[in-house]
KEMI-369448 format. One record per residue (C-alpha): x negated, y, z; residue number from 1. Coordinates in nm, 4 decimals. Last residue first. Layout:
N
<atom px="X" py="Y" pz="Z" num="NUM"/>
...
# end
This chain:
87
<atom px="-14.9074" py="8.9723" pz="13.1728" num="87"/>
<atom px="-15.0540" py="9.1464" pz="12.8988" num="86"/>
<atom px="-15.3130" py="9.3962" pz="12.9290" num="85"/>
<atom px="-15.4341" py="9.6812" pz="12.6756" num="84"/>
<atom px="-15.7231" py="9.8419" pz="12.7497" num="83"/>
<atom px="-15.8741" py="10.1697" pz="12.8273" num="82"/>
<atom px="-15.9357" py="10.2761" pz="13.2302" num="81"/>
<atom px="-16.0427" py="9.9311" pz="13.3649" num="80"/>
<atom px="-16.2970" py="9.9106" pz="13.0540" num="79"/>
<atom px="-16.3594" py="9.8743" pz="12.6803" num="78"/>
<atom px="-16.0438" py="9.7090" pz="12.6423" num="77"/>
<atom px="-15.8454" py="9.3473" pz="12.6287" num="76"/>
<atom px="-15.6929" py="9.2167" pz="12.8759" num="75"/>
<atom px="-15.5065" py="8.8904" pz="12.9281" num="74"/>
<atom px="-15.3341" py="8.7743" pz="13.2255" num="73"/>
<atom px="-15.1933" py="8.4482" pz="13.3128" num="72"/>
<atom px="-15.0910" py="8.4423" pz="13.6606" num="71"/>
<atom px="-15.0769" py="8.1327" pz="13.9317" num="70"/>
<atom px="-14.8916" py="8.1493" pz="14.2395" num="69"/>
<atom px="-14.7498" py="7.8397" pz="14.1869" num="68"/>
<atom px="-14.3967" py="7.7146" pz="14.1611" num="67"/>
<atom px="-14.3876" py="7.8738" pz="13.7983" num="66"/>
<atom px="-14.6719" py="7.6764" pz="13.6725" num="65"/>
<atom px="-14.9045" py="7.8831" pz="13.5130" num="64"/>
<atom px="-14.8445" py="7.8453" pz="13.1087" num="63"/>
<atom px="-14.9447" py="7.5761" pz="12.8892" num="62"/>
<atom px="-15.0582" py="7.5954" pz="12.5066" num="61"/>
<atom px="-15.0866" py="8.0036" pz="12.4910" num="60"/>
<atom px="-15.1933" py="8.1131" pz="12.1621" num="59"/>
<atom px="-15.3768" py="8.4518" pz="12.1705" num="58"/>
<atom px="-15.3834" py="8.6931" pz="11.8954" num="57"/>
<atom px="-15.5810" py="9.0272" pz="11.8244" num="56"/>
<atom px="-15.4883" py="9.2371" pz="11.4863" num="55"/>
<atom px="-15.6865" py="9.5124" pz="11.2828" num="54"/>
<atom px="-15.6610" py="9.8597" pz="11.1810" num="53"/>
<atom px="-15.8645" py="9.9913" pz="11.4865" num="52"/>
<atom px="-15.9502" py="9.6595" pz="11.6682" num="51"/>
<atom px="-16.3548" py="9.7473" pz="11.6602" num="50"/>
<atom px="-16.5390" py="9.4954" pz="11.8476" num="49"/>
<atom px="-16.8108" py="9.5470" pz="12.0921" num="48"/>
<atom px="-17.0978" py="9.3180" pz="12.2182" num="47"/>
<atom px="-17.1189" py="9.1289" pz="12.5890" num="46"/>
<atom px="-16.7879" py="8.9579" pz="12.5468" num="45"/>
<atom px="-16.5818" py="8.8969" pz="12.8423" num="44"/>
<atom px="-16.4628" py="8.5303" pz="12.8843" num="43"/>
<atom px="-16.2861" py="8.4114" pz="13.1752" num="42"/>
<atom px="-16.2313" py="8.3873" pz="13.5925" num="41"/>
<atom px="-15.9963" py="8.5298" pz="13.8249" num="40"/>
<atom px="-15.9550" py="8.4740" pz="14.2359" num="39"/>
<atom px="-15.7692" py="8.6602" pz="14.4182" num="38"/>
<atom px="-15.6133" py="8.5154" pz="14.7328" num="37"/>
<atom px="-15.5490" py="8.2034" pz="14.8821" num="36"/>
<atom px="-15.6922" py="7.8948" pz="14.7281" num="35"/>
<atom px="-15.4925" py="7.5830" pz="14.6815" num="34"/>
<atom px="-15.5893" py="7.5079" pz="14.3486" num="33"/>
<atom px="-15.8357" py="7.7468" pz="14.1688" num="32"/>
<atom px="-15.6299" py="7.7914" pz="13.8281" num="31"/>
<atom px="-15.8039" py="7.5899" pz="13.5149" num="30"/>
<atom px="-15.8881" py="7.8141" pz="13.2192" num="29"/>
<atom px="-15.9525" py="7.6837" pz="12.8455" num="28"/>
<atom px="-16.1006" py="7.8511" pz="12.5580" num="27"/>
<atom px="-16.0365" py="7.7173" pz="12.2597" num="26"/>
<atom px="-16.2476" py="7.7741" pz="11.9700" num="25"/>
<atom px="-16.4125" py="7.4111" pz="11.9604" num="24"/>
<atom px="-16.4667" py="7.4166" pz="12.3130" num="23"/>
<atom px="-16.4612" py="7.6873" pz="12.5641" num="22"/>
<atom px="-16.4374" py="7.6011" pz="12.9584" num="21"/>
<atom px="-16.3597" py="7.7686" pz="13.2371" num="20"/>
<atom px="-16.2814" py="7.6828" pz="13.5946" num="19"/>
<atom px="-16.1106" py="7.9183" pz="13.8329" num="18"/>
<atom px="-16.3097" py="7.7291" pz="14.1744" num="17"/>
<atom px="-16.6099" py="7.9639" pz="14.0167" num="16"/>
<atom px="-16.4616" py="8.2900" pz="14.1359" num="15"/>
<atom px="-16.4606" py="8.6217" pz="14.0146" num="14"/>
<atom px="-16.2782" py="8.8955" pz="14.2597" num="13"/>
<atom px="-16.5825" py="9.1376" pz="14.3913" num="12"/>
<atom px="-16.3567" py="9.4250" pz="14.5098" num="11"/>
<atom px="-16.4425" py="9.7245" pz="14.3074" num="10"/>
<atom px="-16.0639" py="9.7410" pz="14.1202" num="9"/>
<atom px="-16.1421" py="9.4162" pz="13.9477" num="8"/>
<atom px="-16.5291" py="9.3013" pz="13.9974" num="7"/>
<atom px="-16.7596" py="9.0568" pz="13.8354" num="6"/>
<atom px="-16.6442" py="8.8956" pz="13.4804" num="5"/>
<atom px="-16.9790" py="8.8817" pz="13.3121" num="4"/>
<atom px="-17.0782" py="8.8132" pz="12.9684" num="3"/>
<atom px="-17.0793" py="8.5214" pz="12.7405" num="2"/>
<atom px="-16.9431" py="8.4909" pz="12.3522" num="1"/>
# end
């Protein structure tokens, strides 16, 4: 899968210091330590799926550390205006 993850809300958010990395069906995110501010990174497919009738699962091995201001979000949707996000 590749794509881009550019803008939340119109203000240019991605950031490379929120490393990435897929591997043998496991995609894996590293928060940007010590930054202030916004900064998210992922995977947004470039094709559509159709979820009508059908499941989506995540497995989460390690959540943000709760001292940090670190969030684990997970959308999935055609755009800002229909998805489903889980915090």
């Amino acid at each position: 899968m590749s794509g881009t993850l550019s803008t939340v809300n119109g203000a240019s958010v991605y950031s490379s210091a929120v490393k990435v990395q897929e591997a043998l069906g496991r995609l894996s995110l590293t928060p940007a330590a010590g930054a202030d501010g916004l900064h998210y990174n992922g995977l947004v497919s470039i094709h559509s799926h159709d979820f009508a009738g059908r499941l989506f699962g995540v497995q989460i091995v390690q959540i943000p550390d709760s001292q940090s201001n670190a969030e684990l979000l997970i959308s999935v949707g055609r755009d800002g205006a229909n998805l489903y996000r889980f915090y």
